[in-house]
C-alpha positions as CSV (number, residue, x, y, z in Angstrom):
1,X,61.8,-17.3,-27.7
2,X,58.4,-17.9,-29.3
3,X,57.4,-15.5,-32.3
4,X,53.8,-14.5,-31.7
5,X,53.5,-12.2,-34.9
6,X,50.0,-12.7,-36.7
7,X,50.1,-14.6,-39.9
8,X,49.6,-12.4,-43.1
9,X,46.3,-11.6,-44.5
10,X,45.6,-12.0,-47.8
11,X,44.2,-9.2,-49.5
12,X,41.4,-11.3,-51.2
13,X,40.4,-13.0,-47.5
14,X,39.8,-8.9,-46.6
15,X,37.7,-8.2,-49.2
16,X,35.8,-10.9,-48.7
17,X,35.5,-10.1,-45.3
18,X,34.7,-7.0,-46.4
19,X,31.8,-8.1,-48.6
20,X,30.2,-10.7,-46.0
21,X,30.2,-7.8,-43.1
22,X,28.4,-5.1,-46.0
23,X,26.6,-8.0,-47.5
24,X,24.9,-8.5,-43.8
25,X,24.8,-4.6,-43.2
26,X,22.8,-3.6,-46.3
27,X,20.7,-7.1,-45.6
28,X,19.7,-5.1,-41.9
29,X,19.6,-1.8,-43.4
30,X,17.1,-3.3,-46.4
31,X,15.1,-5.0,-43.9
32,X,14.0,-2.0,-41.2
33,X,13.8,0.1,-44.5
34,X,11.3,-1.7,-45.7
35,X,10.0,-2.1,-41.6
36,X,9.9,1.4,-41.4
37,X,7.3,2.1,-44.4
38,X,5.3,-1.2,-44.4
39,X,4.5,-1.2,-41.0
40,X,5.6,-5.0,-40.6
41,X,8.9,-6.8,-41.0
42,X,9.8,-8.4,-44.4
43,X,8.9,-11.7,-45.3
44,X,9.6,-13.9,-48.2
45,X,5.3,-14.4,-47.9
46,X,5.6,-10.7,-50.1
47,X,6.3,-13.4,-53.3
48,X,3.1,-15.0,-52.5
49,X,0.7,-12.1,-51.6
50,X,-0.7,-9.1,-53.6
51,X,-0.9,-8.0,-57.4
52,X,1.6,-9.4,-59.5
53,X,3.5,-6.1,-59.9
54,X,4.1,-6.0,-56.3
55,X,5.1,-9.6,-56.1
56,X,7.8,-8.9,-59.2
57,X,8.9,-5.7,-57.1
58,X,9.5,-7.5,-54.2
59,X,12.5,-9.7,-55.1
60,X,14.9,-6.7,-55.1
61,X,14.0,-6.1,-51.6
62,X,14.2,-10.1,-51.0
63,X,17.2,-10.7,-52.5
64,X,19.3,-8.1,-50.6
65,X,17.4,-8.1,-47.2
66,X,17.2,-12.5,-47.6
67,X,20.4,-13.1,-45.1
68,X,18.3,-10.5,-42.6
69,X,15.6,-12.2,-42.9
70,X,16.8,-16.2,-42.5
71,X,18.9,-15.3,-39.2
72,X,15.8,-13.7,-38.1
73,X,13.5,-16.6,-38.5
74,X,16.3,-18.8,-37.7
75,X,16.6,-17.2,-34.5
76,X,13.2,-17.0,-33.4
77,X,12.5,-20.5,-34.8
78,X,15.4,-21.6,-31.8
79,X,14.1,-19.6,-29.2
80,X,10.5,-20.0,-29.6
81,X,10.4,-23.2,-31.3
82,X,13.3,-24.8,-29.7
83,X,14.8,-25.6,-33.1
84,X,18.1,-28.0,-32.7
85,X,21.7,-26.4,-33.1
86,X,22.7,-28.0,-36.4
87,X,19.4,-26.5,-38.0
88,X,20.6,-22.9,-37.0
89,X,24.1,-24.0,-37.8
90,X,23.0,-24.7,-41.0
91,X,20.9,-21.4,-42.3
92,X,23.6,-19.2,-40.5
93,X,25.8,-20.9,-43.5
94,X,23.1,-20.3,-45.7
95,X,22.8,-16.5,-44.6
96,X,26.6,-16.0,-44.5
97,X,26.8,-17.3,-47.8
98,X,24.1,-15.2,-49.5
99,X,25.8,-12.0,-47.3
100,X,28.9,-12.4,-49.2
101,X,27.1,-13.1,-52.6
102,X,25.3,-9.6,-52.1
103,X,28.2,-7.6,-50.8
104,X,30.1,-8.7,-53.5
105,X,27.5,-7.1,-56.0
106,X,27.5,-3.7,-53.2
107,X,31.0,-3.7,-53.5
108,X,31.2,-4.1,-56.8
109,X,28.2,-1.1,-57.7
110,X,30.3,0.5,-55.6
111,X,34.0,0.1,-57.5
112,X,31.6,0.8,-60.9
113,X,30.3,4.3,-59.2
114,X,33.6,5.3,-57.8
115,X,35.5,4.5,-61.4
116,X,33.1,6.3,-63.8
């Protein structure tokens, strides 16, 4: 008889799993924020345009919304472009990386607020 059971999850491979999927959600949730008000999508052009002020405000905004913002270039860059596979291969990497970089700093804002 075969023994199907699942193998066991650690519970650092969860929480990182955990940080990658809130890393990506506050990355959307940043981005149409920031769609909603500005009346145009984010862009990593907001470091080059406007008064410095603005410029040095914007890299909150960038560095939470980034992994938003590189699979939605990414994509359109395929589909319009016709961008190869291993290019998108490569800055969903990128994007998935930076997700679970910034989730890890949600989650742990989160742990902080929840302990105090």
């Amino acid at each position: 008889m075969l023994d199907l059971a699942w193998p066991a999850v650690s519970p650092q491979a969860i929480e990182s799993f955990f940080s990658l999927t809130l890393g990506f959600g506050v990355a959307g949730l940043c981005a149409t924020g920031y769609g909603v008000f500005a009346d145009q999508p984010p862009s990593f052009r907001l470091l080059e345009v406007g008064p410095a002020a603005a410029r040095f405000a914007s890299i909150p905004l960038l560095m939470f919304a980034a992994p938003f913002i590189i699979m939605r270039n990414t994509l359109r860059g395929r589909r319009i472009e016709g961008r190869r596979a291993e290019f998108v291969m490569v800055a969903t990497v990128i994007a998935g990386l930076w997700s679970l970089m910034s989730g890890t700093v949600v989650v742990m804002a989160l742990q902080a607020l929840l302990n105090s």
